[in-house]
C-alpha positions in Angstrom: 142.1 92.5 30.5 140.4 90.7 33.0 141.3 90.1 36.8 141.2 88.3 39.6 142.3 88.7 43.2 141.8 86.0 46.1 143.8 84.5 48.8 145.2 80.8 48.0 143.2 78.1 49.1 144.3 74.0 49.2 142.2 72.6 46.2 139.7 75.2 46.7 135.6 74.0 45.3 134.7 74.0 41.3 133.6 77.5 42.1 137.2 79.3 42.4 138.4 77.2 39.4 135.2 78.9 37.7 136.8 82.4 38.0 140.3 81.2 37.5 139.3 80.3 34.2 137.7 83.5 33.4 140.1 86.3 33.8 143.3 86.6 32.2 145.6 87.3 34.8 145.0 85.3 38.5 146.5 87.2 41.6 147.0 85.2 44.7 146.7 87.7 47.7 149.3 85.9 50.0 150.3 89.3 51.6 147.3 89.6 53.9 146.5 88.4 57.2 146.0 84.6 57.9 142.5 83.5 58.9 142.3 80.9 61.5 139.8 78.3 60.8 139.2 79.2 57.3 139.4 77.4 54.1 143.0 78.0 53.6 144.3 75.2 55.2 141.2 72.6 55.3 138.9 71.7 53.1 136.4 68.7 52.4 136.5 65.6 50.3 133.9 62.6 50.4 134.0 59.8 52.8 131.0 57.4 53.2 128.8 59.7 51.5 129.2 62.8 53.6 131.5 65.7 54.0 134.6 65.1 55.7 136.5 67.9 57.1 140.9 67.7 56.5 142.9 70.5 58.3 146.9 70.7 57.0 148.9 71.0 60.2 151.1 74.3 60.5 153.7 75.9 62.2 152.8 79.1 64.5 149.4 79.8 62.7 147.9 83.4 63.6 145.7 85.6 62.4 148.5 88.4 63.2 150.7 87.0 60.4 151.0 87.1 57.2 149.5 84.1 54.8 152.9 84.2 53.0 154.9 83.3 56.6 152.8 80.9 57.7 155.2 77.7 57.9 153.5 73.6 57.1 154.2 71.3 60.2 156.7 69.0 58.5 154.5 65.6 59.8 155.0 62.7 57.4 152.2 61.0 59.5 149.7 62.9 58.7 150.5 62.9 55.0 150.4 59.5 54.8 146.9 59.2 56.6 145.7 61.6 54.4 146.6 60.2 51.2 145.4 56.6 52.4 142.5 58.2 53.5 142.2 59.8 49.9 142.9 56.0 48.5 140.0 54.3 51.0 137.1 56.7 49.9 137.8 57.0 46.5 139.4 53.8 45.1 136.5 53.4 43.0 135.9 56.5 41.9 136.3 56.4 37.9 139.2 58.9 37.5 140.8 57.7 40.7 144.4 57.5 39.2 144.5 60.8 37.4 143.0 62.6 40.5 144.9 60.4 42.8 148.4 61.6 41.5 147.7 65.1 40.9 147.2 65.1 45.0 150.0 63.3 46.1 152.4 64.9 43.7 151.0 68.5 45.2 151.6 67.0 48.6 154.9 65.4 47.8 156.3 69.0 46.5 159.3 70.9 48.6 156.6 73.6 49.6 157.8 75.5 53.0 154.2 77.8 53.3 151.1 76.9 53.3 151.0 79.4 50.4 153.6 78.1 48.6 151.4 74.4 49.0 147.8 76.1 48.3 149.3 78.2 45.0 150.6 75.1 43.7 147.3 72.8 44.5 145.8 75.4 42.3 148.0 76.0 39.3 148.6 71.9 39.3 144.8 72.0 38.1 144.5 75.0 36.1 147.8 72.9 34.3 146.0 69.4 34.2 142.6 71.3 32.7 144.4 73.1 30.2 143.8 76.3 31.0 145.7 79.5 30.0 145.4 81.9 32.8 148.3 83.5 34.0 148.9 83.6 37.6 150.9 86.2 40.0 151.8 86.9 43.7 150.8 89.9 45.1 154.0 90.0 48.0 156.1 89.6 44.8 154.7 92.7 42.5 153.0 95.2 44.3 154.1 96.6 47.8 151.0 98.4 48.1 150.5 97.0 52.4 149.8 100.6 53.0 146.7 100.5 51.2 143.5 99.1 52.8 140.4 96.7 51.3 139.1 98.0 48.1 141.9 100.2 47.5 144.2 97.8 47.5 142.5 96.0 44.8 142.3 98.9 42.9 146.0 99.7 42.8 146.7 96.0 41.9 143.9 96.1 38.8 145.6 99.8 38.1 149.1 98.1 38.0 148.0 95.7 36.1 146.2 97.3 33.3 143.4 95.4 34.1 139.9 97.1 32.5 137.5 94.2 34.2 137.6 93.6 37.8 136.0 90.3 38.8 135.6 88.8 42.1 133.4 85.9 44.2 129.5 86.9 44.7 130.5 86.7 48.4 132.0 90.1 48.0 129.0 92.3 46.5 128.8 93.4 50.4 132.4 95.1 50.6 133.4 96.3 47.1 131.5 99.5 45.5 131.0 99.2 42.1 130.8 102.9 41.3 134.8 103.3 43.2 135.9 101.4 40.3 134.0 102.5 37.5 135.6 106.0 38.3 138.9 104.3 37.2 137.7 102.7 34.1 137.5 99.5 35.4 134.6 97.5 35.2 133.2 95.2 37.9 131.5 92.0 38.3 130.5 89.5 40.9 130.6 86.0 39.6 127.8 83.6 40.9 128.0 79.9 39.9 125.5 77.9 39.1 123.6 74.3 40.8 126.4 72.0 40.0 125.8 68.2 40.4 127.3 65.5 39.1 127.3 61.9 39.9 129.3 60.6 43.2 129.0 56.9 43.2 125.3 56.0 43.4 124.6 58.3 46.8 123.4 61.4 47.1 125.0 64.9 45.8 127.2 66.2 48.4 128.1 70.1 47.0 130.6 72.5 48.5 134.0 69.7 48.3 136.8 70.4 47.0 138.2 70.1 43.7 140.0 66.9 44.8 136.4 65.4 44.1 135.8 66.5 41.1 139.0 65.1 39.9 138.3 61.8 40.9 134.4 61.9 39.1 135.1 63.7 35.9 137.0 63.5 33.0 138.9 66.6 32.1 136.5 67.4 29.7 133.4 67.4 32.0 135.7 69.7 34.6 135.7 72.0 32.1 132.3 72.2 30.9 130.8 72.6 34.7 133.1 75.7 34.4 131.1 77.4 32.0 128.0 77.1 34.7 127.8 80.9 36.6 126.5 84.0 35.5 128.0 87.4 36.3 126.0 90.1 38.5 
């Protein structure tokens, strides 16, 4: 069985949706700390060709607490001038409506956290793509706080029966192959691929997130640029 451990992102990049879609079981790590600045609350859609940065606002953000506790700012303003904003740059996109009503029905949802909001940005996708990953919360199954960094993962891949262990190419740094090996488990780093596709008739602006490849491709296209990573 393959798995998958990362913290929840808002509409995280093609990449994350590339490993959600390869493992069988997707854990959302919501019981570590929160990191200020990050790419759990912001992220980056297009706007007049170039990157443009949106932070969700939130109550008592710290690093000293727990990505699970961290309260959204209830600010109707700012949802509004972010969904108009949405409308504005891509009103012309070609699968504006589909794309379009995924996010606002995300943002419209009676989410409390920020994870509650970020889990549900993501399994909203994995749902509109069709895909048949199942997905769980570590602070609901494994009480395993005690443990530290690798380990951690280790107990939850150990709880889990899981026999393949696979996680971002960021992490080759951090995790020793040869700690989980011992256990049975096999590891790999996944590393995606050049993706481009076409954003109006400008130049390819990479790294957004999924929001904009909802509004460019079809459902089928999403899923083939999910096929495009190797594993290390």
């Amino acid at each position: 069985m393959k798995l998958a451990v990362m913290q929840p992102y808002i509409f995280p990049y093609l990449g994350y949706f590339q490993l959600v879609n390869l493992v069988d079981t997707f854990v959302f790590y919501d019981d570590v700390n929160y990191i200020k600045k990050g790419w759990i609350n912001r992220n980056q859609t297009l706007g007049n060709g170039q990157a443009q940065l949106f932070t969700i606002p939130l109550e008592n953000a710290s690093q000293n607490r727990l990505i699970k506790d961290i309260e959204l700012l209830e600010d109707p303003k700012w949802k509004l001038k972010f969904l108009k904003g949405l409308e504005q740059s891509y009103k012309k996109a070609p699968f504006f409506n589909e794309g379009f009503a995924l996010v606002k029905e995300t943002f419209e949802a009676d989410a409390k956290t920020i994870s509650e909001l970020c889990q549900l940005s993501i399994i909203r996708v994995a749902e509109y793509l069709e895909l048949d990953t199942k997905f769980k919360v570590s602070s609901d199954q494994y009480h395993n706080q005690d443990l530290k960094a690798q380990i951690r993962i280790l107990d939850i891949c150990k709880k889990e029966g899981a026999d393949h262990y696979i996680n971002p190419i960021g992490g080759q740094e951090i995790y020793d192959k040869t700690l989980f090996e011992r256990e049975n488990i096999k590891m790999d780093f996944i590393a995606s691929e050049k993706i481009v596709y076409e954003q109006f008739d400008k130049d390819f602006v990479p790294y957004l997130s999924m929001i904009d490849c909802l509004m460019f491709l079809d459902k089928d296209q999403i899923r083939g640029e999910l096929n495009k990573f190797k594993l290390v």
